[in-house]
TORKOL-4160 file (C-alpha; in steps of 0.2 Angstrom, whole numbers, padded with zeros to 4 digits, m for minus):
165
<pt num="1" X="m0020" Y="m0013" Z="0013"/>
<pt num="2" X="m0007" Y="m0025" Z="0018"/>
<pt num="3" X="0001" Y="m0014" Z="0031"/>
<pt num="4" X="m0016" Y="m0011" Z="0041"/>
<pt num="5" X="m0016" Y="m0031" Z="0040"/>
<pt num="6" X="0000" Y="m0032" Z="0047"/>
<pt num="7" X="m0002" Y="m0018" Z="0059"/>
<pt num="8" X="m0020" Y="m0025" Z="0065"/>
<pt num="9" X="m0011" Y="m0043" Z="0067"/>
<pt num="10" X="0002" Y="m0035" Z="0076"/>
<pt num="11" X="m0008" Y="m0025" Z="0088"/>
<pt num="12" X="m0021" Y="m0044" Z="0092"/>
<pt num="13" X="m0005" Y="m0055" Z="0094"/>
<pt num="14" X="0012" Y="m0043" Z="0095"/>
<pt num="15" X="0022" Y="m0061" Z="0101"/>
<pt num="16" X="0020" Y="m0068" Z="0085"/>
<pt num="17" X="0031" Y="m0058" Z="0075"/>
<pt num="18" X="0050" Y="m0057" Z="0073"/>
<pt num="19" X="0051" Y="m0047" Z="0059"/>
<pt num="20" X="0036" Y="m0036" Z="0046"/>
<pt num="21" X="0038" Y="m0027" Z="0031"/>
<pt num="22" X="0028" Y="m0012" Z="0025"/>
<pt num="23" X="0027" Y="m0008" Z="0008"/>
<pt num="24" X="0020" Y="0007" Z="0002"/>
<pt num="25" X="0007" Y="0011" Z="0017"/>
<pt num="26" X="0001" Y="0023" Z="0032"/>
<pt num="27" X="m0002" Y="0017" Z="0050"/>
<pt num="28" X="m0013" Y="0033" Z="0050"/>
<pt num="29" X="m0030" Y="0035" Z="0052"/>
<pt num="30" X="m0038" Y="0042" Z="0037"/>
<pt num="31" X="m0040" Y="0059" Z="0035"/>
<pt num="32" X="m0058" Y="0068" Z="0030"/>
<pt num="33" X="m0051" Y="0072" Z="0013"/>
<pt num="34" X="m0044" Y="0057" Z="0011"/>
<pt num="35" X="m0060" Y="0046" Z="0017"/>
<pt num="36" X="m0070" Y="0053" Z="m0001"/>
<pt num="37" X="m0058" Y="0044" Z="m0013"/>
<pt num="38" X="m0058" Y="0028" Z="m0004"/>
<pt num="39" X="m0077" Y="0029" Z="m0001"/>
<pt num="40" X="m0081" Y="0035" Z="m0020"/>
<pt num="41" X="m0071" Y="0019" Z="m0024"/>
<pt num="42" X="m0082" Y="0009" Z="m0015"/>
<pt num="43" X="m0095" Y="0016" Z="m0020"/>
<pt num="44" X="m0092" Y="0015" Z="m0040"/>
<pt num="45" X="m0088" Y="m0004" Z="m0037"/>
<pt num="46" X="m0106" Y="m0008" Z="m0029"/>
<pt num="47" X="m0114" Y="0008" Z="m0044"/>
<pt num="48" X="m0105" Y="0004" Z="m0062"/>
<pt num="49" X="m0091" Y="m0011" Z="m0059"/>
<pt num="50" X="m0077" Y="m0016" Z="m0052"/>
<pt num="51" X="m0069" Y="m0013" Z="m0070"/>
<pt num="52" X="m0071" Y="0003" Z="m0071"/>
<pt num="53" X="m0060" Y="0005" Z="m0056"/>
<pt num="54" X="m0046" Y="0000" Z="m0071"/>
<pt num="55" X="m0041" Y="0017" Z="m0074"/>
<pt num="56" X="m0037" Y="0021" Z="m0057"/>
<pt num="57" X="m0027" Y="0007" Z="m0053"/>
<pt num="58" X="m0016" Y="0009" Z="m0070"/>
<pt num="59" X="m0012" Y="0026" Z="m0068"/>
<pt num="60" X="m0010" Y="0031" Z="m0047"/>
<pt num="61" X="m0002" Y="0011" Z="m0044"/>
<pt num="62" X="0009" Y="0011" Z="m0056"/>
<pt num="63" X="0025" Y="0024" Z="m0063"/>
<pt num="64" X="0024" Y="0033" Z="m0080"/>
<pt num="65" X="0039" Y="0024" Z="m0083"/>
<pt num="66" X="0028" Y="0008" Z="m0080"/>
<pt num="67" X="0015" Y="0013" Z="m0091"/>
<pt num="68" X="0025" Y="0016" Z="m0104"/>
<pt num="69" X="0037" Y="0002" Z="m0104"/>
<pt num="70" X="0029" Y="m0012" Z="m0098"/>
<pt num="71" X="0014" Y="m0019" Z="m0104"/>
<pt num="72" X="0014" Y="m0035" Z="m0097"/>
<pt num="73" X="0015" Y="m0027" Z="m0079"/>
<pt num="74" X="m0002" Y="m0018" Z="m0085"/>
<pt num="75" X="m0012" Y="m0033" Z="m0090"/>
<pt num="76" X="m0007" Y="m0043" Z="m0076"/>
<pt num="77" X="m0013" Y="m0025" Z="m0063"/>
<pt num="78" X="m0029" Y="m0025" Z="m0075"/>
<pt num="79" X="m0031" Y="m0045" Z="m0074"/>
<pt num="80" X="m0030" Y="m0045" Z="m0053"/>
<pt num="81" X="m0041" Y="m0030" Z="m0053"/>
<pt num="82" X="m0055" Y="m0039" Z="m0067"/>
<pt num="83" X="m0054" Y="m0055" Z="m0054"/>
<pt num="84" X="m0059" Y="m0043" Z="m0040"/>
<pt num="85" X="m0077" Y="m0046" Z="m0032"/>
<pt num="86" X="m0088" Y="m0030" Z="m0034"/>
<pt num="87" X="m0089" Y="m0035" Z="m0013"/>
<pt num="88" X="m0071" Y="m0036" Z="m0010"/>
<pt num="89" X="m0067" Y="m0021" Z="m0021"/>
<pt num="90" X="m0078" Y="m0010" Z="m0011"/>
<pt num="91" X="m0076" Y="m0016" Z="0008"/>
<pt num="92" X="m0056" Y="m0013" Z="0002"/>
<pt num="93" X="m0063" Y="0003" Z="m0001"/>
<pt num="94" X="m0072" Y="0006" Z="0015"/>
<pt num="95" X="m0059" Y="m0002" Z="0024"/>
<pt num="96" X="m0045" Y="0010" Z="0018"/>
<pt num="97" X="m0059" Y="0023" Z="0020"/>
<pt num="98" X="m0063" Y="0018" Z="0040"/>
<pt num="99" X="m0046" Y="0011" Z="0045"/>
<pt num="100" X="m0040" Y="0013" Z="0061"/>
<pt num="101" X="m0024" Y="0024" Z="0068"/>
<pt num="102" X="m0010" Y="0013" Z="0075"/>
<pt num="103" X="0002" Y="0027" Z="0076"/>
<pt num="104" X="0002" Y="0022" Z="0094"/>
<pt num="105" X="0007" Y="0007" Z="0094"/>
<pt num="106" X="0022" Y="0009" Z="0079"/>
<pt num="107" X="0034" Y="0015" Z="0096"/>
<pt num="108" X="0032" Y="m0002" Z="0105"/>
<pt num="109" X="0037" Y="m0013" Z="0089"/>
<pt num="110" X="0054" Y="m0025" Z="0094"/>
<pt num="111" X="0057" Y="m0032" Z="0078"/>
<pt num="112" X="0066" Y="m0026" Z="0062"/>
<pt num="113" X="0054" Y="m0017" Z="0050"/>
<pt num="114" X="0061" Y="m0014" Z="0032"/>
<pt num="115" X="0052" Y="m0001" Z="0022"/>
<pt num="116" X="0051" Y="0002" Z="0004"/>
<pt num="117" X="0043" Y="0014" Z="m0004"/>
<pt num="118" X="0044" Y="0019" Z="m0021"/>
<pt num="119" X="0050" Y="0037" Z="m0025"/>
<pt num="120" X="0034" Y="0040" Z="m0037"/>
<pt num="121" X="0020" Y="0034" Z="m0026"/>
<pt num="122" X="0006" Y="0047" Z="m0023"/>
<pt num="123" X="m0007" Y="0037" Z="m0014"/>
<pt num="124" X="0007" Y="0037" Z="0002"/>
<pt num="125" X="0022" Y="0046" Z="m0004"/>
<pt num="126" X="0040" Y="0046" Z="0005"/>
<pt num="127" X="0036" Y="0057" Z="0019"/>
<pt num="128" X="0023" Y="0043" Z="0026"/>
<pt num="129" X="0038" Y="0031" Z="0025"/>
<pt num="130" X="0050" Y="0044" Z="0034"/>
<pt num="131" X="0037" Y="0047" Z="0046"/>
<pt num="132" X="0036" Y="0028" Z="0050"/>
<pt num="133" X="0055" Y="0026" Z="0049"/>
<pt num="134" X="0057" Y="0040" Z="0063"/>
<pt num="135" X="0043" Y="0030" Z="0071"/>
<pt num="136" X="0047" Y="0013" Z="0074"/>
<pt num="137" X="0061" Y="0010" Z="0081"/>
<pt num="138" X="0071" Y="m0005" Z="0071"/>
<pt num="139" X="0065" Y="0003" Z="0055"/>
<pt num="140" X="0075" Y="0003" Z="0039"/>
<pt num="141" X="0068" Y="0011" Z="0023"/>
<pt num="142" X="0072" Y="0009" Z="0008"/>
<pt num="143" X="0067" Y="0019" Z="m0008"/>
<pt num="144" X="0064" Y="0012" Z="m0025"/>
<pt num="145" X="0068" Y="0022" Z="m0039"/>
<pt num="146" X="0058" Y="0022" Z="m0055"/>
<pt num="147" X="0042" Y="0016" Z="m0046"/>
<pt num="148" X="0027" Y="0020" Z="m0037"/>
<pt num="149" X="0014" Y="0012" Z="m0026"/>
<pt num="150" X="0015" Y="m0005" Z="m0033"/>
<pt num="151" X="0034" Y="m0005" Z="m0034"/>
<pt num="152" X="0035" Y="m0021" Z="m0027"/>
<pt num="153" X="0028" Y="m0026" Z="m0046"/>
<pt num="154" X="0036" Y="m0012" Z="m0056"/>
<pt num="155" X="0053" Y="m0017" Z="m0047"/>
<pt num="156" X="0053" Y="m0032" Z="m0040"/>
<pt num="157" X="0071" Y="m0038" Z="m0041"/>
<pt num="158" X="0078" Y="m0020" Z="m0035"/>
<pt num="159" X="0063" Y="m0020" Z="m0021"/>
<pt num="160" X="0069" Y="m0040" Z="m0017"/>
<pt num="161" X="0086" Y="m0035" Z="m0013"/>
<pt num="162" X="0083" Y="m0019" Z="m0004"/>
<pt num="163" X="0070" Y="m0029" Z="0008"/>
<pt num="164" X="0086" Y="m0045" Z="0011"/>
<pt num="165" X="0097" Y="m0031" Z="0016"/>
C-alpha cells in the first residue's frame, strides 16, 4: 500500500515533495474483480487469523526463485506478517479493496519518480508500471529481474542501485 500512501499524501500536500518512489503499485482504482481478493483477505483475517494469510503472502509476494533459494527472506515475510494485528491486516485489506483512483492526478506530478518493479510480480505486474511510466511525466522505471512484488526484499542491493540512478 505504500504507493496509495504516497499518492494520497501527494494529492493533501503536493508542495511537500521533491521526489517519490513507487514500488510495485497501481494508482488505479480497484477493479470489481479485483475488490474480492482484497476483501476475502480481509475477511479471513477478522474469520480464521492473520496467519493463515502466510501462504499468500509466501507465494504471490515473493519469486519462485525466492522461495526456493532464500529461506531467511521467507521467515523474516512470515515473521512481519505473524506481527500483523488481525485489525491492521484486514483494514489493509479493505483499504486496497476501496482505494481511491489517482490516475488524475499522476499528469500534474513535478518531481522525479523512479519506478521499480520486479519482472515476476503478479499482484501489479509490468504493464501497471508502464502505464505509470507513460503517465507521470519525470517517471523513470526500472525492472528488477529475478523478483516479484516484494522485490525491494528479494533484491534489495540490485533494487537500491536501480532507485540512486
Amino acid at each position: 500500500m505504500g504507493g496509495i500512501i504516497t499518492l494520497e499524501m501527494y494529492r493533501e500536500v503536493p508542495e511537500r515533495f521533491l521526489v517519490a518512489l513507487l514500488l510495485g503499485t497501481t494508482t488505479a482504482a480497484a477493479p470489481i474483480p479485483e475488490k474480492y481478493p482484497w476483501n476475502g483477505l480481509a475477511k479471513q483475517a477478522r474469520v480464521e487469523s492473520v496467519a493463515s494469510l502466510l501462504p499468500l503472502f509466501v507465494d504471490d509476494e515473493l519469486s519462485g526463485t525466492a522461495r526456493l533459494n532464500n529461506p531467511g527472506l521467507i521467515k523474516f515475510v512470515i515473521s512481519i506478517v505473524k506481527e500483523t494485528s488481525v485489525n491492521a491486516a484486514a483494514a489493509g485489506g479493505y483499504a486496497l479493496a476501496n482505494r481511491r483512483d489517482y490516475t488524475s492526478i499522476l499528469g500534474q506530478i513535478s518531481f522525479p519518480v523512479p519506478i521499480a518493479e520486479g519482472v515476476e510480480d503478479t499482484v501489479y505486474p509490468i504493464p501497471v508500471a508502464q502505464q505509470l511510466k507513460q503517465t507521470i511525466p519525470i517517471a523513470r522505471l526500472a525492472l528488477i529481474r529475478s523478483a516479484s512484488h516484494l522485490s525491494f526484499l528479494e533484491r534489495s542491493m540490485l533494487a537500491d542501485r536501480t532507485i540512486e540512478q
